[in-house]
mmCIF file of the N, C-alpha and C atoms, coordinates in Angstrom:
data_MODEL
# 
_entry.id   MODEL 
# 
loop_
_atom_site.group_PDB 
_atom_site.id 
_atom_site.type_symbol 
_atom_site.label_atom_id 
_atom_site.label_alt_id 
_atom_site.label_comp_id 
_atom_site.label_asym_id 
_atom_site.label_entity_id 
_atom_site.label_seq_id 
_atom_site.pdbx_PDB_ins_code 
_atom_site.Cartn_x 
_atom_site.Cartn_y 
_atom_site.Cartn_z 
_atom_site.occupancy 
_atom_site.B_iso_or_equiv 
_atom_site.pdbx_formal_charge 
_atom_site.auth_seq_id 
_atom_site.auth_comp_id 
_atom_site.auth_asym_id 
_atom_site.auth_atom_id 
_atom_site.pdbx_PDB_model_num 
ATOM 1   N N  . UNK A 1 1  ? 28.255 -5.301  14.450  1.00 0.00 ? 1  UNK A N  1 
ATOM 2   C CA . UNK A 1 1  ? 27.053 -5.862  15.016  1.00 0.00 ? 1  UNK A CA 1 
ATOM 3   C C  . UNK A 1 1  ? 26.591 -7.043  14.166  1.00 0.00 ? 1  UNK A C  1 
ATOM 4   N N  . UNK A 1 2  ? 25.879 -8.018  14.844  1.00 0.00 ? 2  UNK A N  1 
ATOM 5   C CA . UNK A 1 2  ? 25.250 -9.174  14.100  1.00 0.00 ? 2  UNK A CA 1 
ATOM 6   C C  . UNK A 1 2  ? 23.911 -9.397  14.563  1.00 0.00 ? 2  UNK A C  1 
ATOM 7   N N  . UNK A 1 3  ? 22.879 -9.752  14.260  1.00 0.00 ? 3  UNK A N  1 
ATOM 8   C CA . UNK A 1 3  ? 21.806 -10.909 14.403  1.00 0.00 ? 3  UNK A CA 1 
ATOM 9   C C  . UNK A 1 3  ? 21.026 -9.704  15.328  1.00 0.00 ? 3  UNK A C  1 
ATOM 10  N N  . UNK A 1 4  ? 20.610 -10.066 16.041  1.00 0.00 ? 4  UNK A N  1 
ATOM 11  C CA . UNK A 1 4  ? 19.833 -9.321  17.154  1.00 0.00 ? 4  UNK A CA 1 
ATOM 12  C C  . UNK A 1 4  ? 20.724 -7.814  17.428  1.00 0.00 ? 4  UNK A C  1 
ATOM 13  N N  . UNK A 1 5  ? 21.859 -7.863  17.287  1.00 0.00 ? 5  UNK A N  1 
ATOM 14  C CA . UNK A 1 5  ? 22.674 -6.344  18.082  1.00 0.00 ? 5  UNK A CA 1 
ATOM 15  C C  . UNK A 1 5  ? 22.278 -5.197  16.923  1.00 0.00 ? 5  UNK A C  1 
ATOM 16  N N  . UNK A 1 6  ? 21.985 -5.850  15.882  1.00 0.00 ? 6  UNK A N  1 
ATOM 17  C CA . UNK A 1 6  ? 21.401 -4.416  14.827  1.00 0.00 ? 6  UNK A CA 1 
ATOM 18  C C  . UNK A 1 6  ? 19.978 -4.248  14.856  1.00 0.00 ? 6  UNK A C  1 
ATOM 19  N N  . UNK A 1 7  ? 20.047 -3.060  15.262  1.00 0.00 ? 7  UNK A N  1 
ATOM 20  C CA . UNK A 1 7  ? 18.225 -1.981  15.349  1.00 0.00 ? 7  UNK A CA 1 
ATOM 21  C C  . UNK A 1 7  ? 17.201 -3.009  14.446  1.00 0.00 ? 7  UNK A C  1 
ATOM 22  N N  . UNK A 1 8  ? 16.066 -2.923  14.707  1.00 0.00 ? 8  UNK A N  1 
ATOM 23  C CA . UNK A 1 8  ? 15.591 -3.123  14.118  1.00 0.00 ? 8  UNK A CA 1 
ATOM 24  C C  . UNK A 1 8  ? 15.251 -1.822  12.930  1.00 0.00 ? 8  UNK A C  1 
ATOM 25  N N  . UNK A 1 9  ? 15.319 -0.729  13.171  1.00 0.00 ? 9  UNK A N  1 
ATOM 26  C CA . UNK A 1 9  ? 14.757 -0.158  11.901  1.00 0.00 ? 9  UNK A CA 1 
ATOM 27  C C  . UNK A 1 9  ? 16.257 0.254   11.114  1.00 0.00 ? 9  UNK A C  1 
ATOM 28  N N  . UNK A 1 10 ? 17.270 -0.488  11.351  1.00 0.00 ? 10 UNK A N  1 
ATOM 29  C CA . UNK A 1 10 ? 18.614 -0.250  10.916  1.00 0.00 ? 10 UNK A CA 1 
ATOM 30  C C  . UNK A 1 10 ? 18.450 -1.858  9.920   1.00 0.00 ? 10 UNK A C  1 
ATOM 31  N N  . UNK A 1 11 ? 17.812 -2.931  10.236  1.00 0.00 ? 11 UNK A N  1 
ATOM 32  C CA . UNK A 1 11 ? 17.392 -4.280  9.180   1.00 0.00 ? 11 UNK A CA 1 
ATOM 33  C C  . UNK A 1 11 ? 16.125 -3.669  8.185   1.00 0.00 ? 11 UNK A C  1 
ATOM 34  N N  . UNK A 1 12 ? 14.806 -2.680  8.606   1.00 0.00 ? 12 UNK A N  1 
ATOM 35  C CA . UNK A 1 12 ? 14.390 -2.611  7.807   1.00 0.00 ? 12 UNK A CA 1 
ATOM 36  C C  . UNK A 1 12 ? 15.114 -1.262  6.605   1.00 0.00 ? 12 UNK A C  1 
ATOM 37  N N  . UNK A 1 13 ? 16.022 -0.605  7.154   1.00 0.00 ? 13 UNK A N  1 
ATOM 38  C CA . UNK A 1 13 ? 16.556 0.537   6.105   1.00 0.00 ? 13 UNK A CA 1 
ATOM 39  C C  . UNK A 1 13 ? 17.529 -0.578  4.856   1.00 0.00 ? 13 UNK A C  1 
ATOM 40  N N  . UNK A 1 14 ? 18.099 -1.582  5.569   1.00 0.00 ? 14 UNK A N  1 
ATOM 41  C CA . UNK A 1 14 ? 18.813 -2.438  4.914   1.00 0.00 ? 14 UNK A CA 1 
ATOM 42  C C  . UNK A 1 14 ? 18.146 -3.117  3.967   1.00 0.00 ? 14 UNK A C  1 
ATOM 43  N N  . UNK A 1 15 ? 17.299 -3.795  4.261   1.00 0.00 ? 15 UNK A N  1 
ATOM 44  C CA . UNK A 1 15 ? 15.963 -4.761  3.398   1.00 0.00 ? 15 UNK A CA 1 
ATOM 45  C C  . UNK A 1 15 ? 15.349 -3.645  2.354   1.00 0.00 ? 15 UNK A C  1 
ATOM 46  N N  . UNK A 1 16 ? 15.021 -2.397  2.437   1.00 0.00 ? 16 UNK A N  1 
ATOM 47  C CA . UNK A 1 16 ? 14.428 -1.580  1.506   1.00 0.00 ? 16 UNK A CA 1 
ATOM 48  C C  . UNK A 1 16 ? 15.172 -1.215  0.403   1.00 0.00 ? 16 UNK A C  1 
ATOM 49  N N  . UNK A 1 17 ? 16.465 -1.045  0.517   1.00 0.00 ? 17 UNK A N  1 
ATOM 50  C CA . UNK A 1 17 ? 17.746 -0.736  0.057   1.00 0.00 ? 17 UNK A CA 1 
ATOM 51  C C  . UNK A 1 17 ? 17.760 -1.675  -0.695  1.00 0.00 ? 17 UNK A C  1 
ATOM 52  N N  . UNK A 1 18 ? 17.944 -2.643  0.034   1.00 0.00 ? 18 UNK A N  1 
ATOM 53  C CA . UNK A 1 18 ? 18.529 -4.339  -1.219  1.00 0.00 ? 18 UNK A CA 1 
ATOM 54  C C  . UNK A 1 18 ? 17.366 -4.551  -2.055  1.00 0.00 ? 18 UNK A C  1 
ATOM 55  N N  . UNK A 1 19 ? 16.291 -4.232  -1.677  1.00 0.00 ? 19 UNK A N  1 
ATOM 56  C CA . UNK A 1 19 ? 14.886 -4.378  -2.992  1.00 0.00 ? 19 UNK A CA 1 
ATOM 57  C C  . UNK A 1 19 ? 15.209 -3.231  -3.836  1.00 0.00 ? 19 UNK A C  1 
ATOM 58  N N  . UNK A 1 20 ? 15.030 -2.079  -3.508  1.00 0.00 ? 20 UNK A N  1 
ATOM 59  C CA . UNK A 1 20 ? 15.047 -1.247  -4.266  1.00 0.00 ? 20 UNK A CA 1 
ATOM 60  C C  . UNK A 1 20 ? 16.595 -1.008  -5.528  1.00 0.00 ? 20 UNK A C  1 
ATOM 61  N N  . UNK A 1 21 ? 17.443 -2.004  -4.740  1.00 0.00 ? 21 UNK A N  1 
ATOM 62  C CA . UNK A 1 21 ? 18.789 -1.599  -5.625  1.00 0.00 ? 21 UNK A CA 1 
ATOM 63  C C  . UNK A 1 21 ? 18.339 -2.955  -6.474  1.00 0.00 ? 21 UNK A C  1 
ATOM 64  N N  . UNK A 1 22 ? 17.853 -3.785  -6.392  1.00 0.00 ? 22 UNK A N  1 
ATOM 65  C CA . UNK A 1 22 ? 17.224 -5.355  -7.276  1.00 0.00 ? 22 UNK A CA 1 
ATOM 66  C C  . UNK A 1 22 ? 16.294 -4.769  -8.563  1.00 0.00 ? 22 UNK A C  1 
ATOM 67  N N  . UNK A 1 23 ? 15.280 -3.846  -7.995  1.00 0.00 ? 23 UNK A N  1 
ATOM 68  C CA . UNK A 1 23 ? 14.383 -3.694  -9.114  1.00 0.00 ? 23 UNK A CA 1 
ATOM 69  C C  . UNK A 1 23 ? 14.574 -2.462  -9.656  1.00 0.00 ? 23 UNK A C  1 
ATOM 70  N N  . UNK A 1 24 ? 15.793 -1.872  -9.916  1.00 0.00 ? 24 UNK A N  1 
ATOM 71  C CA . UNK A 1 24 ? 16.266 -0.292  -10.356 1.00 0.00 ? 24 UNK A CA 1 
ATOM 72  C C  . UNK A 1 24 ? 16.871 -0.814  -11.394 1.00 0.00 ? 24 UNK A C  1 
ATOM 73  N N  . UNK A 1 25 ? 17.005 0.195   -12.672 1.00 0.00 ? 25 UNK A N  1 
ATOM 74  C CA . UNK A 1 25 ? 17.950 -0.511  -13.405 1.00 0.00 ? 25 UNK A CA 1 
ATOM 75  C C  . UNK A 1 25 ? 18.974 0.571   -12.949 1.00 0.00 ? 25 UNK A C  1 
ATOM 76  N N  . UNK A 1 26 ? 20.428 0.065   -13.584 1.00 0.00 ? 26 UNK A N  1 
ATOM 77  C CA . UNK A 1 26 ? 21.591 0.205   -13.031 1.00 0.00 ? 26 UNK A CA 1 
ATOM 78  C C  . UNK A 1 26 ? 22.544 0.186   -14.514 1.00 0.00 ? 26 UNK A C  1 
ATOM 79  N N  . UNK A 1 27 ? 23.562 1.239   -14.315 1.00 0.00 ? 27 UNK A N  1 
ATOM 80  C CA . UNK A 1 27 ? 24.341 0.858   -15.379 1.00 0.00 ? 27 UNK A CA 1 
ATOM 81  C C  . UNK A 1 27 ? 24.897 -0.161  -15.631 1.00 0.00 ? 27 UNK A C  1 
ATOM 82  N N  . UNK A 1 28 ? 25.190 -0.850  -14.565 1.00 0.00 ? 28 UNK A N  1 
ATOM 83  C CA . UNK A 1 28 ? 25.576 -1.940  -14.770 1.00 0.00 ? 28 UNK A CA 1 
ATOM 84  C C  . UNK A 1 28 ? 25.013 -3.637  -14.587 1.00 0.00 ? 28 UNK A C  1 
ATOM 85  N N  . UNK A 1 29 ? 23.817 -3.353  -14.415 1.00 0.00 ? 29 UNK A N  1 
ATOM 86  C CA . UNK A 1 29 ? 23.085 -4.169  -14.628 1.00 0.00 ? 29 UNK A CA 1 
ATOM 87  C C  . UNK A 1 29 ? 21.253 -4.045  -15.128 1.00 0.00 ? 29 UNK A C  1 
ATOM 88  N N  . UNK A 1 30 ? 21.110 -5.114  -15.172 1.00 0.00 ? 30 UNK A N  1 
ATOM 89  C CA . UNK A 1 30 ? 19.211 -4.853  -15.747 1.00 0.00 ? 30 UNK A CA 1 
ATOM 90  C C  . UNK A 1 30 ? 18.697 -4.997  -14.051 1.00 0.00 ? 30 UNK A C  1 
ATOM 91  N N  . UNK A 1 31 ? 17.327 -4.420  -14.687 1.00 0.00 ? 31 UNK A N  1 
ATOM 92  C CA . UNK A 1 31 ? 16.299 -4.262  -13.858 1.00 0.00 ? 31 UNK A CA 1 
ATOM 93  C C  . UNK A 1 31 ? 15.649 -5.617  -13.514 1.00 0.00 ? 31 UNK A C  1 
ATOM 94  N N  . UNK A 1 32 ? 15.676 -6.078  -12.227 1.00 0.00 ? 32 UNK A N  1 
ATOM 95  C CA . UNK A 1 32 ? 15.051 -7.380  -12.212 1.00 0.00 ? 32 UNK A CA 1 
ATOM 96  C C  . UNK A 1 32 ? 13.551 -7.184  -11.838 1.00 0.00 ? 32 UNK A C  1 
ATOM 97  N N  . UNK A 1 33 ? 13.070 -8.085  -12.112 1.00 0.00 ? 33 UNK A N  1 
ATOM 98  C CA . UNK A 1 33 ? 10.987 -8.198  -11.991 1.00 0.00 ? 33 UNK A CA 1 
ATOM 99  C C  . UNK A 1 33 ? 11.382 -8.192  -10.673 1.00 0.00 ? 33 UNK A C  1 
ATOM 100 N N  . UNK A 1 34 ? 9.907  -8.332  -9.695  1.00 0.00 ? 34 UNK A N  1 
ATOM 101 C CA . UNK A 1 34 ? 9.852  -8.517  -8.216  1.00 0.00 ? 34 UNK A CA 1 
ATOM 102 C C  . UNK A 1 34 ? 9.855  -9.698  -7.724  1.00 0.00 ? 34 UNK A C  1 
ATOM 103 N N  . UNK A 1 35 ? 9.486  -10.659 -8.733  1.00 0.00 ? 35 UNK A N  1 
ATOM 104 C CA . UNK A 1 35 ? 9.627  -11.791 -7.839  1.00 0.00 ? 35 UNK A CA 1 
ATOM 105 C C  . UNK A 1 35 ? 11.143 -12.640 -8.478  1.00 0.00 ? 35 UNK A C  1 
ATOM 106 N N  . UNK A 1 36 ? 11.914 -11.877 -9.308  1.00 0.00 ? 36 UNK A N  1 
ATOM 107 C CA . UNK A 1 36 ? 13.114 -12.088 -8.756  1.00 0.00 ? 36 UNK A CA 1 
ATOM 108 C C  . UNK A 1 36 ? 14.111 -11.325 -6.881  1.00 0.00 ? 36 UNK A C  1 
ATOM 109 N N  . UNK A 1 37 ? 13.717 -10.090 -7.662  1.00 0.00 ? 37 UNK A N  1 
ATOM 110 C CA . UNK A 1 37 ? 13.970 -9.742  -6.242  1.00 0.00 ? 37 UNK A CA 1 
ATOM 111 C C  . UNK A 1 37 ? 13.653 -10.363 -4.956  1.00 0.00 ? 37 UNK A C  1 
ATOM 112 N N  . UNK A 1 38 ? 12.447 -10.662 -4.677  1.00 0.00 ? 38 UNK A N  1 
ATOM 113 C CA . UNK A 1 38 ? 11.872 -11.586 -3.710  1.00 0.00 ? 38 UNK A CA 1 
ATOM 114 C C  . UNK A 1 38 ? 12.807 -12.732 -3.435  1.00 0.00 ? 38 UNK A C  1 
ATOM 115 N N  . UNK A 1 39 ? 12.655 -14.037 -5.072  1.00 0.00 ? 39 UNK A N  1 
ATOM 116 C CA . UNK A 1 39 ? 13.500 -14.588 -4.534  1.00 0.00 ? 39 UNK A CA 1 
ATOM 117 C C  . UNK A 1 39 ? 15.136 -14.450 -4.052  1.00 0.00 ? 39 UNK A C  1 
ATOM 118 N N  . UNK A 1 40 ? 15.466 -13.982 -4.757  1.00 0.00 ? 40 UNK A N  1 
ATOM 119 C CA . UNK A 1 40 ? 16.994 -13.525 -4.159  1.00 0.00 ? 40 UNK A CA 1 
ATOM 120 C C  . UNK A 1 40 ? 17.447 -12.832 -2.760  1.00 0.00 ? 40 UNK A C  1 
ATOM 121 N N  . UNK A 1 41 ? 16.458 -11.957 -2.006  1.00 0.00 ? 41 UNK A N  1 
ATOM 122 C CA . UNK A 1 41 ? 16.432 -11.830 -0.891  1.00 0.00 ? 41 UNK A CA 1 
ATOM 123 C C  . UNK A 1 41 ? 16.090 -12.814 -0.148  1.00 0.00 ? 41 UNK A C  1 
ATOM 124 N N  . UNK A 1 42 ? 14.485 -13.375 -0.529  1.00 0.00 ? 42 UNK A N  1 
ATOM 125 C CA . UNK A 1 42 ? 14.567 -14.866 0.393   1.00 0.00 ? 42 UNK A CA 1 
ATOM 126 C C  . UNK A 1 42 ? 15.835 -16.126 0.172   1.00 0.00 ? 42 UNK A C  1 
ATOM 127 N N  . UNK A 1 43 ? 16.465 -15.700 -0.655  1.00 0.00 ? 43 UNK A N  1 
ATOM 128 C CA . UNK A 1 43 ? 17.709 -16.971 -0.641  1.00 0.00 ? 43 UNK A CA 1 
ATOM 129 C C  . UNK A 1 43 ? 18.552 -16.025 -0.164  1.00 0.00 ? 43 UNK A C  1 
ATOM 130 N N  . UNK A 1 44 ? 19.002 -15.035 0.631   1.00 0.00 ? 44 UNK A N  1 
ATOM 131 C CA . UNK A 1 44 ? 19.964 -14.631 1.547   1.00 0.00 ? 44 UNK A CA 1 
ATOM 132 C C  . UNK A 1 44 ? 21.012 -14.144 0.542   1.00 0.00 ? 44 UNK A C  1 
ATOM 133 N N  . UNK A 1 45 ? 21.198 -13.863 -1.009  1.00 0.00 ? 45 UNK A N  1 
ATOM 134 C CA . UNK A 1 45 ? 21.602 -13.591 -1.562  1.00 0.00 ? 45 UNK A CA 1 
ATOM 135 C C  . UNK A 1 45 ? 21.877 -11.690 -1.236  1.00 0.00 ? 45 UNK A C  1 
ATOM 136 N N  . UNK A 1 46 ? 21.414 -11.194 -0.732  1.00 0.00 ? 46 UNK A N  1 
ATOM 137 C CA . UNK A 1 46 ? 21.512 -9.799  -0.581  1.00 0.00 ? 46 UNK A CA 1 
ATOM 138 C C  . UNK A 1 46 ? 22.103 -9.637  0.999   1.00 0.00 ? 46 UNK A C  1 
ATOM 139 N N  . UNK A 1 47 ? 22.486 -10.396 1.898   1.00 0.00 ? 47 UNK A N  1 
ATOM 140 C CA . UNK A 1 47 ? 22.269 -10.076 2.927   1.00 0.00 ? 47 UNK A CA 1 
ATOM 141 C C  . UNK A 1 47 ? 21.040 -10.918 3.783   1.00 0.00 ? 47 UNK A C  1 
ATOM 142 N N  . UNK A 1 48 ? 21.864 -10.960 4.893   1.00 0.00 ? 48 UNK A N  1 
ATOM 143 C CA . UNK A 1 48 ? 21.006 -11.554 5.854   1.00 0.00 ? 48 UNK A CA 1 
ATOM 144 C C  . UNK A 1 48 ? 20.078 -10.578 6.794   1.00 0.00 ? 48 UNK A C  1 
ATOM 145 N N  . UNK A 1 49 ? 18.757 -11.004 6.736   1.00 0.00 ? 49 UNK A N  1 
ATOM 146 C CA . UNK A 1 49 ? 17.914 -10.539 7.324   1.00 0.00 ? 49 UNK A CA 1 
ATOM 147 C C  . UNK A 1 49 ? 17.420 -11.473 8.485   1.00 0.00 ? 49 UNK A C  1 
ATOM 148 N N  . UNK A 1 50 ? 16.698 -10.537 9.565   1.00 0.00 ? 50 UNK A N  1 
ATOM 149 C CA . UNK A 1 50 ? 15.876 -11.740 10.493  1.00 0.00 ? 50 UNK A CA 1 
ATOM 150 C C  . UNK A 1 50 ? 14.755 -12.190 10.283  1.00 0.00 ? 50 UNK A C  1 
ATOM 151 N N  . UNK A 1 51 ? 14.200 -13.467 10.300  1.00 0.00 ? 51 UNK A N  1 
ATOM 152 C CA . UNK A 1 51 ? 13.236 -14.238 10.032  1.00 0.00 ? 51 UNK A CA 1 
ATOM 153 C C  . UNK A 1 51 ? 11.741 -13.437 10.058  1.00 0.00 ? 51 UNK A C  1 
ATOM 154 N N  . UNK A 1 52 ? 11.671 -12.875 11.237  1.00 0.00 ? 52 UNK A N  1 
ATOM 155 C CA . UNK A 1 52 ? 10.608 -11.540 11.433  1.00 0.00 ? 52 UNK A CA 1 
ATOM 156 C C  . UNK A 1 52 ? 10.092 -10.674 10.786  1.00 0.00 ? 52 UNK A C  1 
ATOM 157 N N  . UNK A 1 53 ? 11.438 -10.228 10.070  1.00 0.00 ? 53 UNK A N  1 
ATOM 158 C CA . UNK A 1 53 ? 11.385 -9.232  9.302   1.00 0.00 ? 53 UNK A CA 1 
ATOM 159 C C  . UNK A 1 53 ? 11.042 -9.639  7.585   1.00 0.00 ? 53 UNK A C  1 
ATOM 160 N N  . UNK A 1 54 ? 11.564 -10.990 7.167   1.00 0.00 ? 54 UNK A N  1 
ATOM 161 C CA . UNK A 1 54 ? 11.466 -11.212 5.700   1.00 0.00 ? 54 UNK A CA 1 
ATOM 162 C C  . UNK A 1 54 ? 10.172 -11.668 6.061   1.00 0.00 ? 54 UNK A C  1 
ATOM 163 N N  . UNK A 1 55 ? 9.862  -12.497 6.868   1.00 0.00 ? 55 UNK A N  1 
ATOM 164 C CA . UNK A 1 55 ? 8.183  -12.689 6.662   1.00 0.00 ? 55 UNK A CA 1 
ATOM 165 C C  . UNK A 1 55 ? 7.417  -11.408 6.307   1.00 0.00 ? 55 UNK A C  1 
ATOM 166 N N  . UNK A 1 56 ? 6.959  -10.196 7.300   1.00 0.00 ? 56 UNK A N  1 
ATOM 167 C CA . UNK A 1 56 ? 6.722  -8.941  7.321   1.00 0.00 ? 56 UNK A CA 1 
ATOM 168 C C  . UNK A 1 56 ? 6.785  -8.280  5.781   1.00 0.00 ? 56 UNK A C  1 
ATOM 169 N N  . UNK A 1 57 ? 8.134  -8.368  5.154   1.00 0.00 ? 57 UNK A N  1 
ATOM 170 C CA . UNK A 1 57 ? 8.224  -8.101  4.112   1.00 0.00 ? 57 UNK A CA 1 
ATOM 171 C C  . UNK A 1 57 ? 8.008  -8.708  2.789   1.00 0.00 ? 57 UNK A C  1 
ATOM 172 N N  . UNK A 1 58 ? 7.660  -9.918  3.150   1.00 0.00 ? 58 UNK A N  1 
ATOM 173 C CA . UNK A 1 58 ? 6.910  -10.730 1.958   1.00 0.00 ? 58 UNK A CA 1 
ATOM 174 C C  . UNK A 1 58 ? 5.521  -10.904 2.172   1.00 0.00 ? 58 UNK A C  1 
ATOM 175 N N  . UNK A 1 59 ? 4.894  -10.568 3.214   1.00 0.00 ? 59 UNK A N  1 
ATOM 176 C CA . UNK A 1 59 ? 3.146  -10.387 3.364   1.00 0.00 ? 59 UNK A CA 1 
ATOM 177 C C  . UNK A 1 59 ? 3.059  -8.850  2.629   1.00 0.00 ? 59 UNK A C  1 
ATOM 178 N N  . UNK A 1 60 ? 3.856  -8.153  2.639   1.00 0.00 ? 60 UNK A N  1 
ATOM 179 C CA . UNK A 1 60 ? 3.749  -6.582  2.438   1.00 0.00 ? 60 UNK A CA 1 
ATOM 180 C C  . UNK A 1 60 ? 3.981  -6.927  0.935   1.00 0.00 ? 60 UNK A C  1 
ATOM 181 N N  . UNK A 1 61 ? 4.886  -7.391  0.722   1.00 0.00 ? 61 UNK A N  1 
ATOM 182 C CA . UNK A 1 61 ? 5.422  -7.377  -1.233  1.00 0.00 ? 61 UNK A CA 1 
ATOM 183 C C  . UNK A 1 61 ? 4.663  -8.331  -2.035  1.00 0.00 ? 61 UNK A C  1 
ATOM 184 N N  . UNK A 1 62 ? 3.135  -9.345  -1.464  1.00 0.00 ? 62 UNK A N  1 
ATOM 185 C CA . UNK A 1 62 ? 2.526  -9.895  -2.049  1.00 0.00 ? 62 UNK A CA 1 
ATOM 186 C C  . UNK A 1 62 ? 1.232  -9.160  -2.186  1.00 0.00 ? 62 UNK A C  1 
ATOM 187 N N  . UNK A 1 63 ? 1.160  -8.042  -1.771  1.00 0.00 ? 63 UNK A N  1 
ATOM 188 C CA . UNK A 1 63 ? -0.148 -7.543  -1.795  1.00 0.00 ? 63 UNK A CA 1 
ATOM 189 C C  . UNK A 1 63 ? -0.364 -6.600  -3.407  1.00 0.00 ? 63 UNK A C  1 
ATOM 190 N N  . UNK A 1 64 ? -1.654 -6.879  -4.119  1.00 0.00 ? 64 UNK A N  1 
ATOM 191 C CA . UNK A 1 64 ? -1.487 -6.818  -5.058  1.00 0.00 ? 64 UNK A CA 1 
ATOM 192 C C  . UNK A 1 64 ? -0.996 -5.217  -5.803  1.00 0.00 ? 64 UNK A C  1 
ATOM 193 N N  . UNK A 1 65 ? -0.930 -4.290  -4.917  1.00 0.00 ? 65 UNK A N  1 
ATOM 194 C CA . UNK A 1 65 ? -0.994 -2.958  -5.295  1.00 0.00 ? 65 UNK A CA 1 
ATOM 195 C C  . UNK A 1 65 ? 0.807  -3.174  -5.188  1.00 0.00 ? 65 UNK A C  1 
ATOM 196 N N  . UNK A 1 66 ? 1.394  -3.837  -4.302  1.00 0.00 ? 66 UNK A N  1 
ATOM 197 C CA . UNK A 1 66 ? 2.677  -3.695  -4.345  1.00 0.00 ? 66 UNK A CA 1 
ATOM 198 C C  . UNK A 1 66 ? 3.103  -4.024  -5.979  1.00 0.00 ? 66 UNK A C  1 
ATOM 199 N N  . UNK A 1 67 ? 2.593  -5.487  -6.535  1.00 0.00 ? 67 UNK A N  1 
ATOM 200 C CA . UNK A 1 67 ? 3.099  -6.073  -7.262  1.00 0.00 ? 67 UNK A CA 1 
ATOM 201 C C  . UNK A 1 67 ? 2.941  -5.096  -8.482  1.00 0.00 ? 67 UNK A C  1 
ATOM 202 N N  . UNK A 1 68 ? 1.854  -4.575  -8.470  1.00 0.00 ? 68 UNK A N  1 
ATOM 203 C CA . UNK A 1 68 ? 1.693  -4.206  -10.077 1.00 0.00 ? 68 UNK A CA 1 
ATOM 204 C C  . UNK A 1 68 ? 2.075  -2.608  -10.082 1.00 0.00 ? 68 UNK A C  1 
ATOM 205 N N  . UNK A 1 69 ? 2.685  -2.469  -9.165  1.00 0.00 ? 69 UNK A N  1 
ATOM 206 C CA . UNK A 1 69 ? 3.434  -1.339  -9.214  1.00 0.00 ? 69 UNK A CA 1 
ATOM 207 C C  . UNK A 1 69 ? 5.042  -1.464  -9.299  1.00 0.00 ? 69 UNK A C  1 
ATOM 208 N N  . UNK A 1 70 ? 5.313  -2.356  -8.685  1.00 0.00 ? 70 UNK A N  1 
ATOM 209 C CA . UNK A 1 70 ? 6.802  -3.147  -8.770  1.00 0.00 ? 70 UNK A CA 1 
ATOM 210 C C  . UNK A 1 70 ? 7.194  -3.469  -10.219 1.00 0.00 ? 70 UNK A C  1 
ATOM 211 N N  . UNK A 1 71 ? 5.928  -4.227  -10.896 1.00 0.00 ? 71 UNK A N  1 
ATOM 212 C CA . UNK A 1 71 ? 6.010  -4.716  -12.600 1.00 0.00 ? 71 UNK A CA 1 
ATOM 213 C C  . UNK A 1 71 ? 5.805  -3.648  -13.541 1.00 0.00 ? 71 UNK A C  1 
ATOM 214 N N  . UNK A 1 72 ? 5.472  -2.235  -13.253 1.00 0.00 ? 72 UNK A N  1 
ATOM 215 C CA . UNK A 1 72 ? 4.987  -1.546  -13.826 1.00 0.00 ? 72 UNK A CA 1 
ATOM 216 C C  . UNK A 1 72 ? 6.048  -0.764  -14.459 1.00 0.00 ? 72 UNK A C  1 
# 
């Protein structure tokens, strides 16, 4: 499937996933801040998302309870 043929709540399980695997640390890598994560999803670096949806998810990941829980 591509673009429109994948669910929408099959793009947001995807988008939660790629943040959450960004700001986890990992054996094999460090833990990135959120607004790396941010940017690296908004540069399509994780996967392509639809326009709809990264907006949605960057009004949601600027709100301040997100952030200082993300940095925390």
């Amino acid at each position: 499937m591509q673009g429109e043929e994948i669910p929408l709540c099959a793009q947001v399980v995807g988008l939660a996933d790629a943040y959450d695997a960004l700001v986890s640390p990992r054996p094999y890598k460090r833990k990135l801040t959120h607004g790396e994560a941010l940017q690296m999803i908004l540069n399509g670096e994780c996967g392509s998302f639809s326009q709809p949806l990264l907006h949605c998810f960057l009004e949601a990941a600027m709100q301040k309870e997100w952030i200082k829980k993300a940095d925390s």
